[in-house]
N, C-alpha and C positions, 0 to 999 in steps of 0.2 A: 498496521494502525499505529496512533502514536502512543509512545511510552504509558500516557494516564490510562488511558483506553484498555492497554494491556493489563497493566495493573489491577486495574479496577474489574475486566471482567476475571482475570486469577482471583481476586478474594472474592468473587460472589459461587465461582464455580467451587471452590475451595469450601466454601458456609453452605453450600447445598450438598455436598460428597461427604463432609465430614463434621458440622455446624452442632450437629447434636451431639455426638462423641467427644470433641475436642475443644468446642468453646472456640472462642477467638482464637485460637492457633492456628484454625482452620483458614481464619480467612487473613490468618498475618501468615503462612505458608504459600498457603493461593497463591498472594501478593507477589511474595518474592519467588516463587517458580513464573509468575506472569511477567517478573520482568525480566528474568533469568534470559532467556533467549538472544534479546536486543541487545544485552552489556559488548555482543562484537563491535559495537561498533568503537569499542577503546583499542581494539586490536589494532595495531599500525602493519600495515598489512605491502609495505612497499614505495605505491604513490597511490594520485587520487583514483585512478580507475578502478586499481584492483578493491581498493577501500570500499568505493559503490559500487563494483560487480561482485562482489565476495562476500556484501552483507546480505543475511537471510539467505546464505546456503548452508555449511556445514553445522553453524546455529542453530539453523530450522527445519533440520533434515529429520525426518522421523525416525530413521534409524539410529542417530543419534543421540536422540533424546530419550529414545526406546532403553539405547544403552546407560545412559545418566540416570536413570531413572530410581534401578534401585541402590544407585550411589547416594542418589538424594534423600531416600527415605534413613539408608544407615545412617547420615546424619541428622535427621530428627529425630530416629530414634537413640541417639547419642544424647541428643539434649532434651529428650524427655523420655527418659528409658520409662516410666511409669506407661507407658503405652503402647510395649511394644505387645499384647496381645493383640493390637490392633494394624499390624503389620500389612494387612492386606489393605484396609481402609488407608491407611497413607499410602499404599502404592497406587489406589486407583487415582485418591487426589492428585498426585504428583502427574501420573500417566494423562491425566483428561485435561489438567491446566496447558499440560505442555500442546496435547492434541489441539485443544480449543483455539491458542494462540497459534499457532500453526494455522491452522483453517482460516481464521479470521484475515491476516496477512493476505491470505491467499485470493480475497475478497475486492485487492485493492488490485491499484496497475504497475505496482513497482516489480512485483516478481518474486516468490520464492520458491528457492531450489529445496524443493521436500522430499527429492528422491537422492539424496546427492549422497553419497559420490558417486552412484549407480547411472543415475539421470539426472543431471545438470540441467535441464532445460526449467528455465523460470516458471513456475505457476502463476499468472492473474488474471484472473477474472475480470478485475477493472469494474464491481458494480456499487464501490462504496468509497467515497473519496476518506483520503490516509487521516483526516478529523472530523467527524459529525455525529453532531451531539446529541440528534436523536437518537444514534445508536448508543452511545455512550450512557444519557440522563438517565436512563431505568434502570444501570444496573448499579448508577448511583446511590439512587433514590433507594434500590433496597439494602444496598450496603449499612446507606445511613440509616435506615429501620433498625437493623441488628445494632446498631450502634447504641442509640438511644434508647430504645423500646425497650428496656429491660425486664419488663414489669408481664410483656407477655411475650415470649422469645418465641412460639411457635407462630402466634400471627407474625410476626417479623420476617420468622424463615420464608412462611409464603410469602410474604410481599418479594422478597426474594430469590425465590424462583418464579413469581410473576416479573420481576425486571428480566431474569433470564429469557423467560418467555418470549414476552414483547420486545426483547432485542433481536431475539432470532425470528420472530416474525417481520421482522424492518430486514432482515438480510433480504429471504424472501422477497421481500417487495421489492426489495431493489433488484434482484433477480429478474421481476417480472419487467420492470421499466425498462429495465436495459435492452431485452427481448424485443421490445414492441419500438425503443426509439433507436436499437438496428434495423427493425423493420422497416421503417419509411425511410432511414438514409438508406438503406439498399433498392427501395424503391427509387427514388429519387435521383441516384445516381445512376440507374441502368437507364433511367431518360436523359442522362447525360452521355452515356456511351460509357461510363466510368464501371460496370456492372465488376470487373475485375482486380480495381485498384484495391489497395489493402486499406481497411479503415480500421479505425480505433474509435471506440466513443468509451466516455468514461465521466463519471460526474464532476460537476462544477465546483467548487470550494465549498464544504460545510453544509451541501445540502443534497438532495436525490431528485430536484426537480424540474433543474437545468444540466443538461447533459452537454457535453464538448465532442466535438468530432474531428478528429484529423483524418486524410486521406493522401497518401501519396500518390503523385505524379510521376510523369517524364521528369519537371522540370523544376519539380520543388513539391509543393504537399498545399492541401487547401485545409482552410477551418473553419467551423461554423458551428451553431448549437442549437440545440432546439428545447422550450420547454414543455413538462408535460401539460402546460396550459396552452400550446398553441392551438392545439384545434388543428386545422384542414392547412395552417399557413406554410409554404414551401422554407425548406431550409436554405439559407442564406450564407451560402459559403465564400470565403476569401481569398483567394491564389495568394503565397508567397511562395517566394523563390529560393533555393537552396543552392550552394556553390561545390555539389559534388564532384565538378570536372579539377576542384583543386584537390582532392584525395587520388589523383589519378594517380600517381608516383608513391602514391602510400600503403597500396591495397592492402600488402604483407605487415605494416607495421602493428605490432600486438593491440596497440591502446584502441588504435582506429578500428580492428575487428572483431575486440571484444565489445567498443559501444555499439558497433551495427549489430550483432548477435543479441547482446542483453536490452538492447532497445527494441528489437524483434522490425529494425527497420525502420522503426518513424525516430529519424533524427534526419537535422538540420546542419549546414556545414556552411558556417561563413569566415571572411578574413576580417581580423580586427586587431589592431595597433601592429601590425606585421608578424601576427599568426594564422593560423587556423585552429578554427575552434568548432567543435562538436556539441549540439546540443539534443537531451534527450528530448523529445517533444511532447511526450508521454505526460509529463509533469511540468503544470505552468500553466500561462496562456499568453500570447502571440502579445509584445515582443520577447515577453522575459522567461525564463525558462528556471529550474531548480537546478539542474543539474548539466553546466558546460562546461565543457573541457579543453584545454587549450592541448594538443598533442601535436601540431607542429611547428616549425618559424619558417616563414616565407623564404626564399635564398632561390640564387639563380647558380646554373638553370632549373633547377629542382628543391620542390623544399624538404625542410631538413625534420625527421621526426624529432621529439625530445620527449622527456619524463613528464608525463603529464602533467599539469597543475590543473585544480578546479577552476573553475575563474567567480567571482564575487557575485553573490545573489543579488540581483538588483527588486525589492520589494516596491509596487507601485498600489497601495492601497486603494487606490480612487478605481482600478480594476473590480475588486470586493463588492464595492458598491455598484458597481454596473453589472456584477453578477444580480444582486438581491430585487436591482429593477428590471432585468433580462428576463426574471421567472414566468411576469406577469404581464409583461409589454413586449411583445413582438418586436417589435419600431426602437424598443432601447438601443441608444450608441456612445 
């Protein structure tokens, strides 16, 4: 999820584990163990690929954190030795911030490596797009109770572990949507003959009620979405074409199969300005993508790998708004 999100659920889990013990340390610890995790991404880690295939592993690896753990508590208890009878209660804060964030991540479709270095392979679920603010508002709202409410801190802490609450009941449901709006594209596509291609669905920008689908082909990958207000109406999928016969000369080069591994196979491969470029299809929607890679230059007779560069996020806002009319109209284009 992104950075606020993180933050923000560490100090409410942080004011519920330790809120009456420690007062606002609790949830100014929270805080900084919630965002403790994601600081990888200052790590310069070589080029672009490894940068996005390396974040949200060794980071967000449970063993890791398991191990940092009670590094982290010796230094709170450095700077408030007045509490180190409470030794235990900071370890569990620190241990559950760090679980929690972990778990959440794991919620989205970028990928985290939670077993690593043991198990490398990415965790996502893909049932909660990486910002919505439904999940986020409630654990705002009771952050800000503890904030202000000073007058009755116990009604506060519950409002508190009520945002807790009803954020983890929104995971849930999106658990549930995702279930039911794989169900019809698997339906759907076994009346296409496609009953085997690999699909992805995963939510739309900022919300849980339009769902995205990728499918890959022979000859490229389709897209389509469905809301959960359609009703009975078929999914509306789009063929594009992907230029995999230009990685033909590449298979072995590092960049090109670590993005087909960490993309778990839905990427796109086309030539632009006399490269080739890799796109994760995972994140985005059709044309623009988050994350493209330029990993080779064209050249005869064969082209030539190089150090990857990302290539430039092309942002088309007027996409956003064809999401927020796509929920509720069918017929949106």
């Amino acid at each position: 999820m992104d950075s606020l999100t993180q933050l923000t659920l560490g100090a409410a889990v942080g004011e519920a584990v330790a809120g009456r013990q420690f007062g606002r340390r609790a949830m100014l610890w929270g805080a900084v163990c919630g965002t403790f995790p994601d600081l990888d991404v200052f790590i310069p880690l070589g080029d672009a690929v490894r940068d996005f295939t390396y974040h949200r592993s060794f980071s967000h690896s449970l063993f890791v954190l398991a191990l940092l753990t009670p590094l982290f508590v010796w230094l709170i208890l450095k700077l408030h030795p007045g509490t180190r009878d409470h030794r235990t209660r900071w370890a569990w804060l620190v241990g559950l911030v760090f679980l929690t964030h972990v778990l959440l991540d794991c919620f989205t479709v970028y990928g985290t490596q939670i077993f690593w270095p043991f198990v490398t392979t990415p965790v996502g679920w893909s049932t909660v797009f990486i910002i919505d603010p439904l999940y986020t508002l409630p654990l705002m709202i009771g952050l800000l109770a503890i904030l202000v409410w000073r007058s009755n801190p116990e009604k506060a802490r519950r409002l508190n572990r009520a945002g807790l609450m009803l954020s983890t009941l929104y995971l849930g449901w999106t658990v549930a949507a995702k279930l039911e709006v794989e169900r019809v594209a698997r339906d759907q596509l076994a009346g296409m003959g496609l009953s085997d291609a690999p699909l992805l669905s995963t939510p739309a920008p900022f919300n849980s009620l339009l769902w995205r689908y990728v499918v890959m082909t022979d000859d490229g990958y389709l897209e389509g979405f469905r809301s959960m207000l359609d009703g009975d109406a078929p999914i509306l999928f789009t063929p594009h074409q992907s230029a995999t016969h230009l990685l033909v000369d590449l298979e072995d080069a590092w960049s090109v199969e670590r993005l087909a591994w960490f993309s778990r196979g839905f990427y796109r491969v086309m030539e632009r300005d006399g490269g080739i470029v890799i796109s994760d299809l995972r994140m985005g929607l059709e044309p623009n993508y988050v994350f493209s890679f330029r990993v080779a230059d064209l050249a005869n007779p064969h082209p030539r790998s190089i150090t990857p560069v990302r290539m430039p996020e092309v942002r088309d806002l007027s996409r956003l708004q064809w999401v927020w009319a796509r929920i509720s109209d069918h017929k949106a284009s």
